[in-house]
PDB file of N, CA, C and O in Angstrom:
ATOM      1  N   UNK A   1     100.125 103.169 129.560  1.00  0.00           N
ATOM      2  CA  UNK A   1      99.706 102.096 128.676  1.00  0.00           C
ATOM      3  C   UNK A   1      99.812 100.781 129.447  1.00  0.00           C
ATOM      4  O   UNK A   1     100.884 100.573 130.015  1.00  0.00           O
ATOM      5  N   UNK A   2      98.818  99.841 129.546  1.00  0.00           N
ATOM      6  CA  UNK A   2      98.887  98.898 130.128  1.00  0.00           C
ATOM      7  C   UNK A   2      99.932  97.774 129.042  1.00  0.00           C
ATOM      8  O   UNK A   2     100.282  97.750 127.862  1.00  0.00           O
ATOM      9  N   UNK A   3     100.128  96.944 130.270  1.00  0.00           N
ATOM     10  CA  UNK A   3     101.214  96.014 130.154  1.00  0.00           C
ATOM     11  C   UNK A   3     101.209  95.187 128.322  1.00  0.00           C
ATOM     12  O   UNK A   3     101.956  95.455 127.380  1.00  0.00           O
ATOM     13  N   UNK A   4     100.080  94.175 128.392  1.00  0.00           N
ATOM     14  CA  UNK A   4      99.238  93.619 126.918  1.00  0.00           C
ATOM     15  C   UNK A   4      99.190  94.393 125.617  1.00  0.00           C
ATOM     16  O   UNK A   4      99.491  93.989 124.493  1.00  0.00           O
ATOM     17  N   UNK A   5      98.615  95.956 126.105  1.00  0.00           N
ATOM     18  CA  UNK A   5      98.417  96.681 124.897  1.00  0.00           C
ATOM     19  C   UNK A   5     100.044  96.842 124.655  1.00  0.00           C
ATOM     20  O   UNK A   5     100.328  96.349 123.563  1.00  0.00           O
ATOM     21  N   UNK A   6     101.481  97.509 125.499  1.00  0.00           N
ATOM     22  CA  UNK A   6     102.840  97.737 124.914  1.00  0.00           C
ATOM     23  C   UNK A   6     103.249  96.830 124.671  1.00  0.00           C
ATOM     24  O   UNK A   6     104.387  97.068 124.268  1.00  0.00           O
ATOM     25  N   UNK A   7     102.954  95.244 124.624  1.00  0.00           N
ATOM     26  CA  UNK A   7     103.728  94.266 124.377  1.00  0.00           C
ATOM     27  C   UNK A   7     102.745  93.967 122.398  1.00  0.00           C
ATOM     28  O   UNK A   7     103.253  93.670 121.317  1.00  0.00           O
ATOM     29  N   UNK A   8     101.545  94.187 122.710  1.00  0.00           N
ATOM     30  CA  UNK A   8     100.856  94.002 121.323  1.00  0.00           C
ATOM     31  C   UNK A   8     101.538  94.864 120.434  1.00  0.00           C
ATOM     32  O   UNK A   8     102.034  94.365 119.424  1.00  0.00           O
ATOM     33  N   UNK A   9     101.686  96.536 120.724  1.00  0.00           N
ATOM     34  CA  UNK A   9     101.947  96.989 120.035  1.00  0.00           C
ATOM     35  C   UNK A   9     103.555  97.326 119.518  1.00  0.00           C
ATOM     36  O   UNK A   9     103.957  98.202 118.752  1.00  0.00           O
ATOM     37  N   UNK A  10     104.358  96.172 120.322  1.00  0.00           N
ATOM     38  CA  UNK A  10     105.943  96.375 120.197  1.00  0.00           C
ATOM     39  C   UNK A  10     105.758  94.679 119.387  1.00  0.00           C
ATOM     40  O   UNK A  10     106.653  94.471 118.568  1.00  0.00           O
ATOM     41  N   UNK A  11     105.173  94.018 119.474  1.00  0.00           N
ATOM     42  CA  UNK A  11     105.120  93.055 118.486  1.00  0.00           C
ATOM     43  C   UNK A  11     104.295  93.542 117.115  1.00  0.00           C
ATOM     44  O   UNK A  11     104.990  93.051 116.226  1.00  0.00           O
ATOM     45  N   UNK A  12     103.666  93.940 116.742  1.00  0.00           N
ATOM     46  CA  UNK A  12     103.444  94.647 115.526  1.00  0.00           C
ATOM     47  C   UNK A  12     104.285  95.941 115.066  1.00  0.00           C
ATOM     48  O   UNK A  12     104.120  96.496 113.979  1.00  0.00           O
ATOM     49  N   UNK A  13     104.989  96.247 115.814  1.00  0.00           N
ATOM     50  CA  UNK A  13     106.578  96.837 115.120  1.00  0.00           C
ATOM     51  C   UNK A  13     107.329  95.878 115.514  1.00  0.00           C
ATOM     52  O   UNK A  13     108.219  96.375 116.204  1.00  0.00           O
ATOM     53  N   UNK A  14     107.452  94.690 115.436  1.00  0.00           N
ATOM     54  CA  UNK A  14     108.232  93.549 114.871  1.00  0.00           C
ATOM     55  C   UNK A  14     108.615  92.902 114.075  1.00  0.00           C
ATOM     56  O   UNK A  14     107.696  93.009 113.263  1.00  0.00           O
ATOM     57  N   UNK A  15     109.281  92.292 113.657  1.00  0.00           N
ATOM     58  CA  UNK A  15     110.361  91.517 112.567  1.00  0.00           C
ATOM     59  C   UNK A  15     108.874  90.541 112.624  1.00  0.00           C
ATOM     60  O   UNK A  15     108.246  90.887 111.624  1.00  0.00           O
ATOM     61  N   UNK A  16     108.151  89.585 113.301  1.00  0.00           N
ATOM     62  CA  UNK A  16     107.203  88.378 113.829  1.00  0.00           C
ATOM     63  C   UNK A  16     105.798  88.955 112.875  1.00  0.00           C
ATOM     64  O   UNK A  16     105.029  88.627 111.971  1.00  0.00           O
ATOM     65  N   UNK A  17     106.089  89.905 113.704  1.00  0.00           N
ATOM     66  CA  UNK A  17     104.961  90.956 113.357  1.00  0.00           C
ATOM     67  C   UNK A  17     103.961  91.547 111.939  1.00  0.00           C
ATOM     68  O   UNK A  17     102.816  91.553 111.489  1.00  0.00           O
ATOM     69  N   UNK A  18     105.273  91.975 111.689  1.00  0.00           N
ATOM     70  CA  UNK A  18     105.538  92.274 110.465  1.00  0.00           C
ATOM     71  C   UNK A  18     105.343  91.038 109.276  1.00  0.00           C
ATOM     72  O   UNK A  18     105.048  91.263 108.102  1.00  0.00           O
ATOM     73  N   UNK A  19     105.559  89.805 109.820  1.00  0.00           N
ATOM     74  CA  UNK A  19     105.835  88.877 108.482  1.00  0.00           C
ATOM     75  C   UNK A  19     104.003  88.720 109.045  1.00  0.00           C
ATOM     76  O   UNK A  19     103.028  89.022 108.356  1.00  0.00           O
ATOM     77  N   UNK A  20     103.989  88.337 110.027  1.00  0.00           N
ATOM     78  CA  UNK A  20     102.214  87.529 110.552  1.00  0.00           C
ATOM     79  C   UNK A  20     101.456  89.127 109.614  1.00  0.00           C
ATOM     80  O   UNK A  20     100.798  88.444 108.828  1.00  0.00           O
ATOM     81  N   UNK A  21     101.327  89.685 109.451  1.00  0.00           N
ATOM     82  CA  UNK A  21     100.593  90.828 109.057  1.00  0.00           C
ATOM     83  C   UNK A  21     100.624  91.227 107.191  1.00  0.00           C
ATOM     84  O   UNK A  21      99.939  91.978 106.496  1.00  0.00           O
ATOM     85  N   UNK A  22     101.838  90.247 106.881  1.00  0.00           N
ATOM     86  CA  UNK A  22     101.847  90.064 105.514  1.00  0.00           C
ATOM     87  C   UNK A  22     101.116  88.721 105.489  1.00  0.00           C
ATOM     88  O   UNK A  22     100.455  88.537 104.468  1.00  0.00           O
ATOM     89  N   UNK A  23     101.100  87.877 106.277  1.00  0.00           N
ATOM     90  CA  UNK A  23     100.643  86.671 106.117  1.00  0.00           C
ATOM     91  C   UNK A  23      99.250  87.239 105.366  1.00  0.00           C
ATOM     92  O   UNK A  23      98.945  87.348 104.179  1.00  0.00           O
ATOM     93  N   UNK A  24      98.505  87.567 106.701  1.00  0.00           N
ATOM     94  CA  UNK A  24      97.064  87.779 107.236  1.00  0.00           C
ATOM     95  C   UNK A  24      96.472  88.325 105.517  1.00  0.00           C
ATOM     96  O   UNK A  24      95.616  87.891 104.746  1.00  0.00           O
ATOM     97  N   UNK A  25      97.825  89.923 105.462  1.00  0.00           N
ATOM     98  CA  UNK A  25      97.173  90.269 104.018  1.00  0.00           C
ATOM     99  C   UNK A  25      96.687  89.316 103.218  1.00  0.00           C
ATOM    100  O   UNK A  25      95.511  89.087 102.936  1.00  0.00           O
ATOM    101  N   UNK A  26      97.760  88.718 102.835  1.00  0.00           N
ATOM    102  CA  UNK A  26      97.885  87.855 101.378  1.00  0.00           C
ATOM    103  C   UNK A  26      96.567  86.771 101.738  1.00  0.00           C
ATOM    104  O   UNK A  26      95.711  86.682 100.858  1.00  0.00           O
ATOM    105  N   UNK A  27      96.373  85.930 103.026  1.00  0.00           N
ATOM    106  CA  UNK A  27      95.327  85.499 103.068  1.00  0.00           C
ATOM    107  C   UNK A  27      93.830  86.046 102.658  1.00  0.00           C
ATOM    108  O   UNK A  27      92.854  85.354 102.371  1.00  0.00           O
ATOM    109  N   UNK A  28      93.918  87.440 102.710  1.00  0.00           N
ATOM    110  CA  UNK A  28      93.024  87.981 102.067  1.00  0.00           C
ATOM    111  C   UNK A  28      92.870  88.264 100.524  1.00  0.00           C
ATOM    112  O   UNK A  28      92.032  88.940  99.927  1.00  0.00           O
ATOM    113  N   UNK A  29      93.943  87.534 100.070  1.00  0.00           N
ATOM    114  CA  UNK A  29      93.887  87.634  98.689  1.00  0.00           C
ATOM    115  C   UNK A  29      93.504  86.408  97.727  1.00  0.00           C
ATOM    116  O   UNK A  29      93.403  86.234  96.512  1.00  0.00           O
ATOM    117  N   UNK A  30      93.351  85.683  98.846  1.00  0.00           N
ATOM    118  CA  UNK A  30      92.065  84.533  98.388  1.00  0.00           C
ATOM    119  C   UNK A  30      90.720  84.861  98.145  1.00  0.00           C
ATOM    120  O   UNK A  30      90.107  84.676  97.093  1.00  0.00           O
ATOM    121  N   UNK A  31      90.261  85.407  99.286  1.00  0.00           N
ATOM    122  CA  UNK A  31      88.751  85.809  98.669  1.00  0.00           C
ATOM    123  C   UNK A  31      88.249  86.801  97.458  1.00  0.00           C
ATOM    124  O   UNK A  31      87.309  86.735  96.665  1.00  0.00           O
ATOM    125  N   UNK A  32      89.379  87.815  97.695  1.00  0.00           N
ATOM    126  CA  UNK A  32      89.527  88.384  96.156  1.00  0.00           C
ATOM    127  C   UNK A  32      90.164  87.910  94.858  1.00  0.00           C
ATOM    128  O   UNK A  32      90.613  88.645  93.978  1.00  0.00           O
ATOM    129  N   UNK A  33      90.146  86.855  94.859  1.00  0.00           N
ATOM    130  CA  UNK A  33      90.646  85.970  94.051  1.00  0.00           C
ATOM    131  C   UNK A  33      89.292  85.596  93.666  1.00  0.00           C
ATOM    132  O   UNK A  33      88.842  85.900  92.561  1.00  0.00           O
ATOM    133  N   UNK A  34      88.725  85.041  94.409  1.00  0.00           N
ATOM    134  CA  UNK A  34      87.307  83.926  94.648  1.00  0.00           C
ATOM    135  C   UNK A  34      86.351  84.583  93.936  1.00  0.00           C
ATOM    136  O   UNK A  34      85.708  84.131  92.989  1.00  0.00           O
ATOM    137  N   UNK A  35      86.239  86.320  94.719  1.00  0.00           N
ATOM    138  CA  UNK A  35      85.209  87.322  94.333  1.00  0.00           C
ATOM    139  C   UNK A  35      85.650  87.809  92.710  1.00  0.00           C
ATOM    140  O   UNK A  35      84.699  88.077  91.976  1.00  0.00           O
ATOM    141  N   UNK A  36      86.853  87.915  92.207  1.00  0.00           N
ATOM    142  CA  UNK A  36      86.506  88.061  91.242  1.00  0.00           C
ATOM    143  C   UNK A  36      86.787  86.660  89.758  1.00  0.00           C
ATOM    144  O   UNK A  36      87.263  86.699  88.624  1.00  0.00           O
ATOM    145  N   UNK A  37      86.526  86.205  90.131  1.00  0.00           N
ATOM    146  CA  UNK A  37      86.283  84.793  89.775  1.00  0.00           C
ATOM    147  C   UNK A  37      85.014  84.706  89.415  1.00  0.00           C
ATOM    148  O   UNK A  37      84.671  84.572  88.241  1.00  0.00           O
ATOM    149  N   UNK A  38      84.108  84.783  90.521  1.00  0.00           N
ATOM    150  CA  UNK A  38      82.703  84.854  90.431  1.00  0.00           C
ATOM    151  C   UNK A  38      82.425  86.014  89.592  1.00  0.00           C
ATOM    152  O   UNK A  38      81.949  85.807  88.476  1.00  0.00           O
ATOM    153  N   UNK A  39      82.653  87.178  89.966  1.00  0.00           N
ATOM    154  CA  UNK A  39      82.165  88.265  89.173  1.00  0.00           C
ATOM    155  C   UNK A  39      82.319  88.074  87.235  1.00  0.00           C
ATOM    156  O   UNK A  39      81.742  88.445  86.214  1.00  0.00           O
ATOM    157  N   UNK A  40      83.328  87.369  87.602  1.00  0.00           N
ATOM    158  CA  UNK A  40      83.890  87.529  85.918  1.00  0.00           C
ATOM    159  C   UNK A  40      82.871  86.247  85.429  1.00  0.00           C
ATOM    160  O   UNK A  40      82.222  86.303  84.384  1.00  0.00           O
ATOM    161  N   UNK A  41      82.852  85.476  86.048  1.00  0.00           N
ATOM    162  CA  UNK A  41      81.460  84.371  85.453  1.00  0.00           C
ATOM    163  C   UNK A  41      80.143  84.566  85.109  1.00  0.00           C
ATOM    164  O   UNK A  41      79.447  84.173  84.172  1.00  0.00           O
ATOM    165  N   UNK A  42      79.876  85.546  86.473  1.00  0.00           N
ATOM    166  CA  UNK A  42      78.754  85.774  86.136  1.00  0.00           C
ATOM    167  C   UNK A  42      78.163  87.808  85.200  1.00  0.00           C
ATOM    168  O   UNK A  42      77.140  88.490  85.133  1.00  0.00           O
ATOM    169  N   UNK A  43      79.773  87.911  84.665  1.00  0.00           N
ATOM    170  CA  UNK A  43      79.218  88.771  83.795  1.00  0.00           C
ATOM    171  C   UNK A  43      79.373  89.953  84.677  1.00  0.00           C
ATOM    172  O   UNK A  43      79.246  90.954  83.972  1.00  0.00           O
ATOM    173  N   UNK A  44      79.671  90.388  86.361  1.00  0.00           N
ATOM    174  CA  UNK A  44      79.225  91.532  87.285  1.00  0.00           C
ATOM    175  C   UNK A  44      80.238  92.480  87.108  1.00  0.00           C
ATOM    176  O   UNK A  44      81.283  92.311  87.737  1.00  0.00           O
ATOM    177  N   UNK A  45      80.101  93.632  86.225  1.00  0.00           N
ATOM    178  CA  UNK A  45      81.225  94.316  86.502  1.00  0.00           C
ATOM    179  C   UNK A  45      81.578  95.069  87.444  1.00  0.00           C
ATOM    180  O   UNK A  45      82.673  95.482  87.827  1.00  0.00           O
ATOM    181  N   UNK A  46      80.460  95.216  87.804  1.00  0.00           N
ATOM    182  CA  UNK A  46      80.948  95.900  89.313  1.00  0.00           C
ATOM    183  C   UNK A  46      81.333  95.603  90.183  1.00  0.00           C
ATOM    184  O   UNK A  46      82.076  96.371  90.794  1.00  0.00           O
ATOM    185  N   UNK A  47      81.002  94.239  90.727  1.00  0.00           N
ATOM    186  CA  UNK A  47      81.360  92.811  91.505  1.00  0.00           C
ATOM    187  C   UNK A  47      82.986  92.892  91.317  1.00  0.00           C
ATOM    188  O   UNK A  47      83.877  92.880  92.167  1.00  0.00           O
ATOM    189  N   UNK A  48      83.044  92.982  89.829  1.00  0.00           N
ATOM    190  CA  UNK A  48      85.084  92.788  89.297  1.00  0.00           C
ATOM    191  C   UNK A  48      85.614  93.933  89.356  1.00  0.00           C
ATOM    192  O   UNK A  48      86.800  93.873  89.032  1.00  0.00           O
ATOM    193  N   UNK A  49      85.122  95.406  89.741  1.00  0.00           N
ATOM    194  CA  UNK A  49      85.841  96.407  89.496  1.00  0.00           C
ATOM    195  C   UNK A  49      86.176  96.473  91.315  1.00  0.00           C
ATOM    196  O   UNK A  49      87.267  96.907  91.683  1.00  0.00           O
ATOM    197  N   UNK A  50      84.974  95.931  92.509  1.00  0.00           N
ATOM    198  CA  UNK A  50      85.475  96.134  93.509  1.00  0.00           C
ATOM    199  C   UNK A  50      86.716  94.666  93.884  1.00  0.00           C
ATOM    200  O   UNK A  50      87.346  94.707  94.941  1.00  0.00           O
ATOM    201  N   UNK A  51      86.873  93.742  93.117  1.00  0.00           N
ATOM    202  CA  UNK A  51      87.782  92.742  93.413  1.00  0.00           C
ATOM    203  C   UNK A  51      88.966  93.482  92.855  1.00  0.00           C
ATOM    204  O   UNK A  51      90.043  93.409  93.446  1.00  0.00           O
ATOM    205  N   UNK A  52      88.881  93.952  92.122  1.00  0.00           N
ATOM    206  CA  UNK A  52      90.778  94.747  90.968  1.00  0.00           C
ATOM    207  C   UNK A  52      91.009  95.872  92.155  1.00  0.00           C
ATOM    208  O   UNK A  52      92.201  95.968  92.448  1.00  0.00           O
ATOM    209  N   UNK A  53      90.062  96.820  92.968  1.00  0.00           N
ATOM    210  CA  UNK A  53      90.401  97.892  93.762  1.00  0.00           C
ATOM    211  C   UNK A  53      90.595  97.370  94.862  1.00  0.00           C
ATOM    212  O   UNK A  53      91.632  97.791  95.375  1.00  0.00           O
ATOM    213  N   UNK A  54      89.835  96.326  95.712  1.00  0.00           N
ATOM    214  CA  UNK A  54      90.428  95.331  96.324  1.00  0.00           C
ATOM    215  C   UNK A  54      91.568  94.619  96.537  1.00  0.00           C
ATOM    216  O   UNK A  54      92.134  94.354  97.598  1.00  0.00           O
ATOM    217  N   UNK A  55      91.949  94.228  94.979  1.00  0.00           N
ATOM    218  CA  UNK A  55      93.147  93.999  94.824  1.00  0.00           C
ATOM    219  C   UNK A  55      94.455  94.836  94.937  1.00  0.00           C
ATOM    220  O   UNK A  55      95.413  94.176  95.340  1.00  0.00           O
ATOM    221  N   UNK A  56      94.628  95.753  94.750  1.00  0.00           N
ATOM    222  CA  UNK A  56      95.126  96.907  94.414  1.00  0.00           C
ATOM    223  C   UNK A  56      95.421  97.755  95.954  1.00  0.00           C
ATOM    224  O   UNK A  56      96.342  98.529  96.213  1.00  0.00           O
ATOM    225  N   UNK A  57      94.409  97.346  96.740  1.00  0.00           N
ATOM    226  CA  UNK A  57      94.666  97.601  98.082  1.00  0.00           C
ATOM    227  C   UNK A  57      95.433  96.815  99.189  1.00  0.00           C
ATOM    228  O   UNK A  57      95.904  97.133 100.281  1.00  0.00           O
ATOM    229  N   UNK A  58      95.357  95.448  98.335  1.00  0.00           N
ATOM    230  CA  UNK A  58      96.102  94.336  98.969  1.00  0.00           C
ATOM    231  C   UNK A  58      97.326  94.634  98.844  1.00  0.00           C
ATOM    232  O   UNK A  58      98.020  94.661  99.861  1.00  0.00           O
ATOM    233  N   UNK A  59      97.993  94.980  97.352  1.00  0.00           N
ATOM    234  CA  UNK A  59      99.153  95.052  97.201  1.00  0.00           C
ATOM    235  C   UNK A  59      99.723  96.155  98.033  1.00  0.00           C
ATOM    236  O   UNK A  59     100.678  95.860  98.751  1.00  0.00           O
ATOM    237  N   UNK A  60      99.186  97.638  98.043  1.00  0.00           N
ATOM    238  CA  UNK A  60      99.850  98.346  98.166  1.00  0.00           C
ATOM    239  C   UNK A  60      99.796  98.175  99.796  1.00  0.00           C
ATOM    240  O   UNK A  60     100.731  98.718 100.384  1.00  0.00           O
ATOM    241  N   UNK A  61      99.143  97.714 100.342  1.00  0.00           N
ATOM    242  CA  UNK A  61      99.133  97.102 102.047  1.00  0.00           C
ATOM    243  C   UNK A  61     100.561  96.050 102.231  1.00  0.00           C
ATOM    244  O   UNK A  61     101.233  96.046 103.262  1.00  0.00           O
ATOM    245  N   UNK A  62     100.789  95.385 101.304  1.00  0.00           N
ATOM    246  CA  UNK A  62     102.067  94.380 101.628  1.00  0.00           C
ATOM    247  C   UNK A  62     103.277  95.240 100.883  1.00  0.00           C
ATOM    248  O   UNK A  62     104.472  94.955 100.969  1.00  0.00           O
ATOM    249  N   UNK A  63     102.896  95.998 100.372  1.00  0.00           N
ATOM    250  CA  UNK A  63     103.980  97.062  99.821  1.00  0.00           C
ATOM    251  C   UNK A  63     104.493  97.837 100.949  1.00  0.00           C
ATOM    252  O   UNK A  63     105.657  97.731 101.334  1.00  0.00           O
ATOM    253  N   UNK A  64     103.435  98.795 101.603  1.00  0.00           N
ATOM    254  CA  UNK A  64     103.820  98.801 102.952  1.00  0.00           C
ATOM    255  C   UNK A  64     104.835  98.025 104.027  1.00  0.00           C
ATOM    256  O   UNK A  64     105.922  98.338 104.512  1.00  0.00           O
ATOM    257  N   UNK A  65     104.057  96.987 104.151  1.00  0.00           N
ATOM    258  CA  UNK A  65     104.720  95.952 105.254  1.00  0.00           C
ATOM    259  C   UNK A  65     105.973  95.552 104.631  1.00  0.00           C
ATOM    260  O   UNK A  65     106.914  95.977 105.302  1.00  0.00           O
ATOM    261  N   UNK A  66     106.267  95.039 103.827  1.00  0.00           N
ATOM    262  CA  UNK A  66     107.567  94.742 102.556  1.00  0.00           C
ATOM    263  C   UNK A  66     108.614  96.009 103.642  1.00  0.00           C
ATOM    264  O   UNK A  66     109.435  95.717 104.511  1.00  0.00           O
ATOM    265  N   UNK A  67     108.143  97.543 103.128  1.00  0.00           N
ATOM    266  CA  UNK A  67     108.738  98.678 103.299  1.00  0.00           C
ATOM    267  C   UNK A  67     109.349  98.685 105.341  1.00  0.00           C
ATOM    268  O   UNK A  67     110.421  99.070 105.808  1.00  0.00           O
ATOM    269  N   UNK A  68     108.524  98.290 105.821  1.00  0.00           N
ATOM    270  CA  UNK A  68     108.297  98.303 107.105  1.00  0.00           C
ATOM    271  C   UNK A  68     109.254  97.182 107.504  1.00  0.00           C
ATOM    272  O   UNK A  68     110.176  97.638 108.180  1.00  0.00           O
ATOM    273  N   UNK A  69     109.327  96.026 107.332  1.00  0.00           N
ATOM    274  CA  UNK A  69     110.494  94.903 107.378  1.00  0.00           C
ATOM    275  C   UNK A  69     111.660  95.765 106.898  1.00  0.00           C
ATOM    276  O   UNK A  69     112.723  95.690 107.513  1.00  0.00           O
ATOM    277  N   UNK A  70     111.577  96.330 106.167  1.00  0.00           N
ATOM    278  CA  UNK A  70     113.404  96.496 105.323  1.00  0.00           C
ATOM    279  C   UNK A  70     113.827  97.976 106.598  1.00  0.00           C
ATOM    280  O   UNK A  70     114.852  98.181 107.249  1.00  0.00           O
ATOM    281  N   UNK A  71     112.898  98.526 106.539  1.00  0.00           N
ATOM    282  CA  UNK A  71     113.012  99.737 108.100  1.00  0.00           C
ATOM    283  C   UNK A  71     113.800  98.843 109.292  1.00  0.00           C
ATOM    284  O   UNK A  71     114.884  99.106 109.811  1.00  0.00           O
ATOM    285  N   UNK A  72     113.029  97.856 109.523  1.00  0.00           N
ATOM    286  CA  UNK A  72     113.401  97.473 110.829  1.00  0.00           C
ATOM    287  C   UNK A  72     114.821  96.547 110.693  1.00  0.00           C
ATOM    288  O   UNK A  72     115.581  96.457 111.657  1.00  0.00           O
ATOM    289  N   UNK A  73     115.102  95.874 109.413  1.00  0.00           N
ATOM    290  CA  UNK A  73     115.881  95.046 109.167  1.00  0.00           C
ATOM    291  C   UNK A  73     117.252  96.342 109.315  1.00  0.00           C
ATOM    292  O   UNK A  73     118.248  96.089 109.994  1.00  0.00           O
ATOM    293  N   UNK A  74     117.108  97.556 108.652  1.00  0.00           N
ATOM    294  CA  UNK A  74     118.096  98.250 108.949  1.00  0.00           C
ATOM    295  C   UNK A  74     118.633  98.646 109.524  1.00  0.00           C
ATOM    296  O   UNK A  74     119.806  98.991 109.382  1.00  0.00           O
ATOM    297  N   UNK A  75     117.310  98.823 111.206  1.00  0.00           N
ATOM    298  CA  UNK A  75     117.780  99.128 112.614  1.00  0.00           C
ATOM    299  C   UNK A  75     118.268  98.345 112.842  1.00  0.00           C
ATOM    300  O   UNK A  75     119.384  98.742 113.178  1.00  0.00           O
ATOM    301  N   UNK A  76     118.197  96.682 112.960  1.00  0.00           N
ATOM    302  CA  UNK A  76     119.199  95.765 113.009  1.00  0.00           C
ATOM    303  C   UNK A  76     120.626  96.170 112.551  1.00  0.00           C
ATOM    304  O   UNK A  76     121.415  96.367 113.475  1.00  0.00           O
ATOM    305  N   UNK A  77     120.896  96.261 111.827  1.00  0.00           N
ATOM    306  CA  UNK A  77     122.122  96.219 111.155  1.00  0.00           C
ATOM    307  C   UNK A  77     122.716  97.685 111.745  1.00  0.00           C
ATOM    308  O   UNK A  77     123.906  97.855 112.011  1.00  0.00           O
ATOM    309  N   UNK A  78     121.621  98.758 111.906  1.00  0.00           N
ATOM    310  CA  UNK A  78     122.704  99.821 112.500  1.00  0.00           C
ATOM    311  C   UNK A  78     122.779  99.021 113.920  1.00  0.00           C
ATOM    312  O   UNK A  78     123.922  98.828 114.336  1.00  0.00           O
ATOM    313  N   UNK A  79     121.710  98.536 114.706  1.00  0.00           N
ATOM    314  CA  UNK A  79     122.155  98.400 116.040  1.00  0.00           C
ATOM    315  C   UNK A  79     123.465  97.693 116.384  1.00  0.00           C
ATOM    316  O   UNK A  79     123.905  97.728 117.533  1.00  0.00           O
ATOM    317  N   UNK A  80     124.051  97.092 115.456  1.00  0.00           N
ATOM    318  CA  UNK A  80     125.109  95.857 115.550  1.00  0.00           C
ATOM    319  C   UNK A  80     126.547  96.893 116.088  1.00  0.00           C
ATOM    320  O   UNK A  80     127.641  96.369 116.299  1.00  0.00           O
TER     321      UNK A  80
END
C-alpha cells in the first residue's frame, strides 16, 4: 500500500476522521432538508418520499459513525 493511501486510510479510522465524516454527513442534511421542502410545496410525493429515505439514510450513516467514535474512544481507554 502506498504511503498517502495508509495514511488516508488510518485517518478515516480516526478520532479527526471520524468527527470530519459526521461533519460531511450532516452537511448533507441540508439539501435534504431543501429537497423536501420543495417537494412538500410543490405537492411531489415522490420528490418527499425520496427526501424521508434520504433522510433515514443520513441518520443511520451518523448512527454508524456515532458507533465507530465510541469503538475507538474505547481503544483509547483500554490502551491507557
Amino acid at each position: 500500500m502506498s504511503g498517502k493511501l495508509a495514511k488516508a486510510k488510518n485517518f478515516k479510522k480516526s478520532k479527526p476522521g471520524t468527527y470530519l465524516s459526521i461533519g460531511t454527513t450532516l452537511f448533507g442534511a441540508v439539501s435534504v432538508v431543501k429537497q423536501a421542502k420543495k417537494a412538500k410545496g410543490e405537492h411531489d410525493t415522490l420528490q418527499l418520499v425520496d427526501a424521508i429515505v434520504s433522510a433515514a439514510a443520513i441518520a443511520t450513516g451518523v448512527a454508524l459513525l456515532i458507533r465507530e467514535l465510541r469503538r475507538l474512544s474505547d481503544d483509547d481507554v483500554l490502551a491507557d
